[in-house]
Each structure stands twice: as structure tokens, then as C-alpha cells.
N, C-alpha and C positions, 0 to 999 in steps of 0.2 A: 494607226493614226496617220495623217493625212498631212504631210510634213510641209506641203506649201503652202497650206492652210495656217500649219502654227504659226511657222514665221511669220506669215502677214501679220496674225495676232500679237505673238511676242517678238516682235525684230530683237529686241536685247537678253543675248544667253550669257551668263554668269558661265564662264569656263570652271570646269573639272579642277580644280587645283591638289595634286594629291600631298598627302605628307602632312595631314593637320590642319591644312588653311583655309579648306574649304569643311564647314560644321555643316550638319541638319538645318540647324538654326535659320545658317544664312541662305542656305537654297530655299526654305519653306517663304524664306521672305522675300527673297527675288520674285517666287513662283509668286504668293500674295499679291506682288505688286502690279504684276500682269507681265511680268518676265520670263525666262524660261532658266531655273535652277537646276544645276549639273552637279551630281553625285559623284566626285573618285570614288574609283574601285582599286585602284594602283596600294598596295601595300598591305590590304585588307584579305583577311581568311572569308572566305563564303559567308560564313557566320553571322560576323563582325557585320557585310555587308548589310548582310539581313536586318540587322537589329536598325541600322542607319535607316534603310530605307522605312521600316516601318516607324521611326523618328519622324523623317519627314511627312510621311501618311500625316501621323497622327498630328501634327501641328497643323492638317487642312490643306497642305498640298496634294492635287490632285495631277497636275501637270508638271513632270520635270525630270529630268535625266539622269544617267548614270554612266559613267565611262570606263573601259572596261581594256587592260594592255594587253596587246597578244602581245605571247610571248614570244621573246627570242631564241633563235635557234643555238645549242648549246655551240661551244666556240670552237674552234678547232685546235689541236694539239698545240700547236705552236704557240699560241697564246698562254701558256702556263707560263713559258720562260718571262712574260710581260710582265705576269703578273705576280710573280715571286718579285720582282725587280721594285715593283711598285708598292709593296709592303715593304722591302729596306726603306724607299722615300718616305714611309709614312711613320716609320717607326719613331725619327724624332719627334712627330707633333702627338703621338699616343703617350709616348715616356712624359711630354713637356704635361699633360693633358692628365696622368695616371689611369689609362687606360690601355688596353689592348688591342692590337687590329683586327678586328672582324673577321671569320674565315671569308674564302673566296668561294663561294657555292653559290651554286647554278638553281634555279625553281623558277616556275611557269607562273608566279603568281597564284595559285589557284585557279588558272583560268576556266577550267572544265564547269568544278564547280558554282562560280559565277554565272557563266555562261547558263546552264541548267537552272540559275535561283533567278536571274533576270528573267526568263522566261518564265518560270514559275510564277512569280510577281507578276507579272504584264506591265514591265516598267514602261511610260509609255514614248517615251527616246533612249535608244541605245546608241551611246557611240563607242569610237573603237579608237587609239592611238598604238605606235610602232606598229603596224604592218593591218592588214588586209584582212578582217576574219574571212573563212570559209563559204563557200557559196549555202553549202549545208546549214552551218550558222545562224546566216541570214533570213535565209528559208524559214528556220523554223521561226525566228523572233518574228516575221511578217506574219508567219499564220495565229499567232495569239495578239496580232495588232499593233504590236513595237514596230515606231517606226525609225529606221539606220540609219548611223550617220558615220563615215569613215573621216578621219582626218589623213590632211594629205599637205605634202609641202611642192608636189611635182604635178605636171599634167598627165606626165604617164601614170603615176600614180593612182590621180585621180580616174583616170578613165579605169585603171584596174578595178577600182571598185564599184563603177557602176559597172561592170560587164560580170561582177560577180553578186550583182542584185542591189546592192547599197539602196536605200532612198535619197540619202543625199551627200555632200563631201562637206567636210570645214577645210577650208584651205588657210590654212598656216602660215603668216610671212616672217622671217627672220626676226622681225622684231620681237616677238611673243617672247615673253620670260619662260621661265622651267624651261621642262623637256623639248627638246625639235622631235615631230611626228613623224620623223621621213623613215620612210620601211627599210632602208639601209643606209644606218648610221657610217657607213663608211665614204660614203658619196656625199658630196660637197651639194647643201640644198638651200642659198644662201640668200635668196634670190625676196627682197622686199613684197609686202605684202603689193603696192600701188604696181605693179610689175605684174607677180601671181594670180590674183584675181583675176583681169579682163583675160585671160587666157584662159584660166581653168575654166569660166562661163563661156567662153567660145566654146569651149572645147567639151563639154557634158550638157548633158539636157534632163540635170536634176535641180532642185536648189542648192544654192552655195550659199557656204555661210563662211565670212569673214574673221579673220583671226590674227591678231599682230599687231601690237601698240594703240590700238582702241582705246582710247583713254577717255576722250567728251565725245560730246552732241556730234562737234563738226566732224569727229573721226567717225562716226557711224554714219553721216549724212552722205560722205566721201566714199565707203564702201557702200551703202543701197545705189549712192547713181553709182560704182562700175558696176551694177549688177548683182552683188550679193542678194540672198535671200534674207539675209540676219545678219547681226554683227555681234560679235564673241568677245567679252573683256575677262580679263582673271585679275589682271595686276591693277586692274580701275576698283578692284573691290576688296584689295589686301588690308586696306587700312580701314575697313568697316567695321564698327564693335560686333557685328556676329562674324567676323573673321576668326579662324583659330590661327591664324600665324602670330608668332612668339612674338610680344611685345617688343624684342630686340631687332627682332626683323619690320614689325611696323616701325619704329624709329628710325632702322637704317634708311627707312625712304625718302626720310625728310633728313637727315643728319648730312652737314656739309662736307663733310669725310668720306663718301660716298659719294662719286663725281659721275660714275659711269656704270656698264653692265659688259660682260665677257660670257660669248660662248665656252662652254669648257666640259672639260670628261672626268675634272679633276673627282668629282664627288659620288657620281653614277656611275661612269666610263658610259654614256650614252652621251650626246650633246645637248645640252644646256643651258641657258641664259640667268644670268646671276649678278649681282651687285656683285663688283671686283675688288676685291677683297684680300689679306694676306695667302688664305688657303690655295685658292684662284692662283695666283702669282708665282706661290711655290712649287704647283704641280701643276706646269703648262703641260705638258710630256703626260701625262696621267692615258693608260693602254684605251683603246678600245674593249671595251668590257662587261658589258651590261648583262645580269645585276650583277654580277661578282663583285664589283668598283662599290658596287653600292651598299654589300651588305660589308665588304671591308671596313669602309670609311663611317659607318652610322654609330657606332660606340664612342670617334673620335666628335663627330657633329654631335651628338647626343651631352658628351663631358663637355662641348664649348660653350655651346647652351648653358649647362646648369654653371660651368664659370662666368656667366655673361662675356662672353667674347667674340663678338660678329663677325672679330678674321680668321675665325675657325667655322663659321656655320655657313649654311649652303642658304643665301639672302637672295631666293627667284624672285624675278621682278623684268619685266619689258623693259624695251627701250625707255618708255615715256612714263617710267615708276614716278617720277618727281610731280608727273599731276597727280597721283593719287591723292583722293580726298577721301577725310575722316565722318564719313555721312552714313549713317543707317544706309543697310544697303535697302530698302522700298525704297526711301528717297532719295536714295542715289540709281534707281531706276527711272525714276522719275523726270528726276531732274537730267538724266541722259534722253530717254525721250522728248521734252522740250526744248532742251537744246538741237537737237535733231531735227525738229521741225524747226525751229525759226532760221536754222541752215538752208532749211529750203526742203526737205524730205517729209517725204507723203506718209505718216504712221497710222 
């Protein structure tokens, strides 16, 4: 697929949101609308993918993506003492909660298999978040006509992956809720999207696509003139009814109790962007860790949930959660496109 072609077609991609927020539903309806609908794969068995994608097939999507995490590399010794350390921190919100902390184990995601069923599929965008897939990888998705996309929060990044084949980069600016894409969570990648972008377009000669607090018309109008090829929203389409995020979490985006968003390790041990919140507050300190942080902590997120309690649950959301509007997501593509043009942008 022919990736500067689509963006002209679909400038607006519904971001990957993984962890339930993002349905079939609502990608087949983004794609419908003449958007470009993006599949998590973050948490899902090969399977599991499978059955989704053929979801969205069947509701008549023919255009639309799937995102897929390389995985991180297992941790190094020294990081055990961290993370005993940070199961005592957790213990009281598991005892408070009637639950247990999660073990601490290490898994790739599935990513092999993935990797193999995307291709098998001929999904026809694949992208990639925490790190770089393989030149190999890439290789093969281009020969059955997927066309790649790396996310990236650096320019060095970004160039790493067009020198390793990529079709294209989404560049990522701090603002973006959930996960930060940067290939080493340990390095500081802080750097606003209106900064990031006119660099990473200087600096590659693929399309870029835009990513971070994309909320309206005018924040997509603002990214096509730097340059972008597209523009990337996830937290502009949380509070859509084909949303799967937890009714408590669409609330919290409107609730005046919720004033802000914090990067954090507290939930994943990756970094993060989240409505701030009790959990957020308690566990600044939370190790670098990823997944081990993550499969810790989801017994505890899981019982906060079923207590309805949003300062125990992981509430991702951008900077700019507070425009979220509750609009069928076709017309809230829609209505991002027109907004977009009367900015002034050519769609």
C-alpha cells in the first residue's frame, strides 16, 4: 500500500489505543467514515488478534491498521531488587482492594506470532510502538503489501527507522496520553509535539504522521502546515460510544476532579500519560519495568474498576482529554475534517 497516498486520502488516524478502548466497532467506523482505523495488538494472544481483525473485515472495513509492540528487552539483574521493593509499595492498595499483586514476569507479547498472523492477513498498515521492528520484519510485511509505520518520539529514532525500511514514522509529542513510544524508556523524550515534528520532516524523506494532543480541526490544520502527512488522535475519540473505555474513565474526562495528566511508571513501569490521580500520586518512585509493572499492577486496576474507583485505575488521556467530545466516532471524523478545512488545510 502506497502510504502517501493514504494519508492524502485519510489525513485522520484513530490511534491504536490498547487495553479495551479501542473496539472493532470503532475502527470499522473511523475506516467507514474515510478515516484510517488502528487495531491494538498490545495485550492480545495472536488469536485473540485474529478474531478482531476479522471483526473489523466483517463490518466492511477494508482500510485500517493494526499496532503491534516490540518487545522489550528482558531487564537486567539489578532490577529485581526494584521490583520486590515495589510490590511492598503495592501491597497496601491490593490488601485495601482484596486482591493480590500480580507476579512480576517478563513476555514478548506474542510478538512473533503476531508478527506472522499480520502478514498472513495482509493488514494493510502496520505500525510498531517501543522500539524498531527488524529490517527482516519489515521486509517481509512490504512483500505482501503492508505498508509500515514506526512510531518515534526522537529524530534519531526516526531516522532509525527509515534506514531500516519503515514506510513511514508517527512522531509522537509529549502530549499524547497512554504509553510514550520512545525505544528507550530510560531517556528523557519530553520534547512537545510543535517542536518534534518540523524536525523529524526535515530530517526523513517518508511521511510523517502527527501524534500528541490532536484534539480539533485546528490541531490537525497546525500539524499538516508543519509538514505532517496525517494526524493521529486516540484521546479525541475516548468518549465516543464505540469506545471500549470504562464508563469511569469516559467520565473522568469530563469530571472537575480531574484537573490534569502525569507522566508515570506508576502502572506499566514504561512511561505514560494519565488523568492524575490517587494511584499516580502514591507511586511517583514506581521502577522502570516494563511489562513486569504491568502485569503486577492489573489485578489491582482490574478490583478498582469493578469498586468503581478512578484513583486506583490507569485514566490515559492527552493533554487536551478535556476537549473530548461524546460524538459517534464517523462524525467525529467528520466533523475533524471540516474543522480542518475551514483552518485553512487543503483535505
Amino acid at each position: 500500500m502506497d502510504l502517501s497516498r493514504l494519508c492524502r486520502e485519510r489525513p485522520i488516524i484513530q490511534a491504536p489505543m490498547a487495553g479495551g478502548a479501542t473496539t472493532p466497532d470503532l475502527v470499522a467506523a473511523v475506516s467507514a467514515a474515510g478515516g484510517l482505523g488502528s487495531l491494538p495488538a498490545g495485550y492480545l494472544t495472536a488469536d485473540t488478534l485474529g478474531a478482531r481483525i476479522d471483526e473489523v473485515r466483517g463490518a466492511g472495513a477494508r482500510t485500517f491498521g493494526v499496532n503491534l509492540f516490540v518487545p522489550s528487552p528482558p531487564l537486567p539483574p539489578e532490577r529485581d531488587e526494584a521490583l520486590v521493593a515495589y510490590r511492598s509499595d503495592l501491597a497496601e492498595d491490593a490488601h485495601r482492594l482484596g486482591v493480590e499483586v500480580g507476579p512480576a514476569r517478563y513476555d514478548d507479547d506474542d510478538y512473533d506470532a503476531k508478527v506472522d498472523l499480520v502478514i498472513e492477513a495482509r493488514v494493510p498498515v502496520v505500525s510498531f510502538t517501543f522500539g524498531c521492528p527488524s529490517e527482516e520484519v519489515l521486509t517481509r510485511l512490504r512483500a505482501v503489501g503492508s505498508a509500515t509505520v514506526v512510531t518515534i518520539t526522537t529524530v534519531e529514532e526516526a531516522r532509525t527507522a527509515v534506514a531500516r525500511g519503515a514506510d513511514g514514522v508517527c512522531a509522537q509529542g509529549v502530549e499524547a496520553g497512554g504509553h510514550r513510544a520512545t525505544f528507550d524508556p530510560d531517556r528523557a523524550d519530553d520534547r512537545p509535539l510543535a517542536e518534534l515534528l518540523p524536525d523529524v520532516v526535515r530530517a526523513v524523506d517518508v511521511p510523517v504522521i502527527a501524534a500528541g494532543g490532536l484534539m480539533d480541526g485546528t490541531d490537525v490544520a497546525a500539524a499538516l502546515a508543519s509538514g505532517a502527512a496525517a494526524a493521529q488522535s486516540g484521546t479525541a475519540f475516548l468518549r465516543c460510544p464505540e469506545s471500549g473505555a470504562q464508563p469511569l474513565h469516559k467520565a473522568a474526562l469530563t469530571d472537575p476532579d480531574f484537573t490534569e495528566t502525569t507522566l508515570t511508571r506508576a502502572f506499566t513501569g514504561r512511561p505514560a500519560r494519565g488523568l492524575t490521580n490517587r494511584f499516580i500520586l502514591d507511586h511517583a518512585d514506581a521502577p522502570d519495568a516494563y511489562p513486569q509493572v504491568h502485569h503486577m499492577t492489573r489485578p489491582l486496576r482490574a478490583a478498582a474498576a469493578r469498586a468503581a474507583d478512578p484513583e486506583g485505575m490507569a485514566l490515559w488521556a492527552g493533554t487536551g482529554f478535556r476537549r473530548a467530545r461524546g460524538l459517534p466516532a464517523g462524525e467525529l471524523v467528520s466533523v475533524l475534517r471540516e474543522e480542518a478545512a475551514r483552518a485553512g488545510a487543503t483535505l
